[in-house]
C-alpha positions as CSV (number, residue, x, y, z in Angstrom):
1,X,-96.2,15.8,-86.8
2,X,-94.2,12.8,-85.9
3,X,-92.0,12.2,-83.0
4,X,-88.4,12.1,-83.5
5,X,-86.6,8.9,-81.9
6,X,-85.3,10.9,-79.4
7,X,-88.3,12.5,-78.3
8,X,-90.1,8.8,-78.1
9,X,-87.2,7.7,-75.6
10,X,-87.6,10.4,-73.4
11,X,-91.5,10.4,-73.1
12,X,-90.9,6.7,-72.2
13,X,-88.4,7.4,-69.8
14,X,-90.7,10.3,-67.7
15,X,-93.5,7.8,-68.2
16,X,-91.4,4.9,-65.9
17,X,-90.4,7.8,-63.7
18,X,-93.8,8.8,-61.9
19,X,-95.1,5.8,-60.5
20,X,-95.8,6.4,-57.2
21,X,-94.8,3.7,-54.6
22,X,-97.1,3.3,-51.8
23,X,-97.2,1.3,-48.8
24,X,-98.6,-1.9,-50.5
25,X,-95.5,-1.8,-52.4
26,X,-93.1,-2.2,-49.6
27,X,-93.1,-4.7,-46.5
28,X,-95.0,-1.3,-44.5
29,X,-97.9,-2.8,-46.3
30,X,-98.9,-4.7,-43.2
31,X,-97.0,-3.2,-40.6
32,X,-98.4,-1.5,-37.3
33,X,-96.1,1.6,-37.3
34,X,-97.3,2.7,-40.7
35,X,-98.8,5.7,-41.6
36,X,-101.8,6.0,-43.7
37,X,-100.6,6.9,-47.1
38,X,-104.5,7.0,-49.0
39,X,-105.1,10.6,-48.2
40,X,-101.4,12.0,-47.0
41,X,-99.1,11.1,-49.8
42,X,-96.2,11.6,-48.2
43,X,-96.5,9.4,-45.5
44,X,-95.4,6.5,-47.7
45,X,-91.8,8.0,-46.8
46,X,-92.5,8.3,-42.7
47,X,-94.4,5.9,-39.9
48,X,-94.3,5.9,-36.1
49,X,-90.5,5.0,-36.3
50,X,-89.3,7.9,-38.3
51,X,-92.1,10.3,-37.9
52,X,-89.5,13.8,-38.5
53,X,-87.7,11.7,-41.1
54,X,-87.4,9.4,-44.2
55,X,-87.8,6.0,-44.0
56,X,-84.2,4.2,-44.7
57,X,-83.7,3.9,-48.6
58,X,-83.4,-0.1,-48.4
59,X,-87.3,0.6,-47.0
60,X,-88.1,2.4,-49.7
61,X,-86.5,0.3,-52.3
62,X,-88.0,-2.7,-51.4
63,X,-85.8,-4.4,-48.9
64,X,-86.9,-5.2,-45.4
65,X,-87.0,-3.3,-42.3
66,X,-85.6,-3.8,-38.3
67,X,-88.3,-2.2,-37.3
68,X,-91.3,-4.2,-38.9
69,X,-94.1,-5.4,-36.7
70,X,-96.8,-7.3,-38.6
71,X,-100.3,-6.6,-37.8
């Protein structure tokens, strides 16, 4: 059965649209207020600064971050 156009631009879509980002893919990478995100998933989204809530979306997107203290 062959794949309609369509249906090959979609399953290329969803396959962009699960990478997970981690710390090593934002500037927590090497920061001291990170949280361990190798076990915990969700900790890529949190760290000592905002332990009861998301890290600011610039974070997450990629841009830098006030509160960064290299290790």
């Amino acid at each position: 059965m062959r794949m309609s156009e369509a249906d090959k631009r979609k399953l290329e879509s969803e396959q962009r649209a699960i990478i997970r980002t981690t710390n090593n893919d934002l500037i927590c990478r090497d920061c001291l207020l990170r949280m361990a995100d190798d076990v915990i998933f969700g900790n890529t989204s949190s760290c000592e600064q905002f332990p009861n809530h998301t890290k600011p979306k610039s974070v997450l997107c990629g841009g830098g971050c006030e509160f960064y203290i290299q290790e």
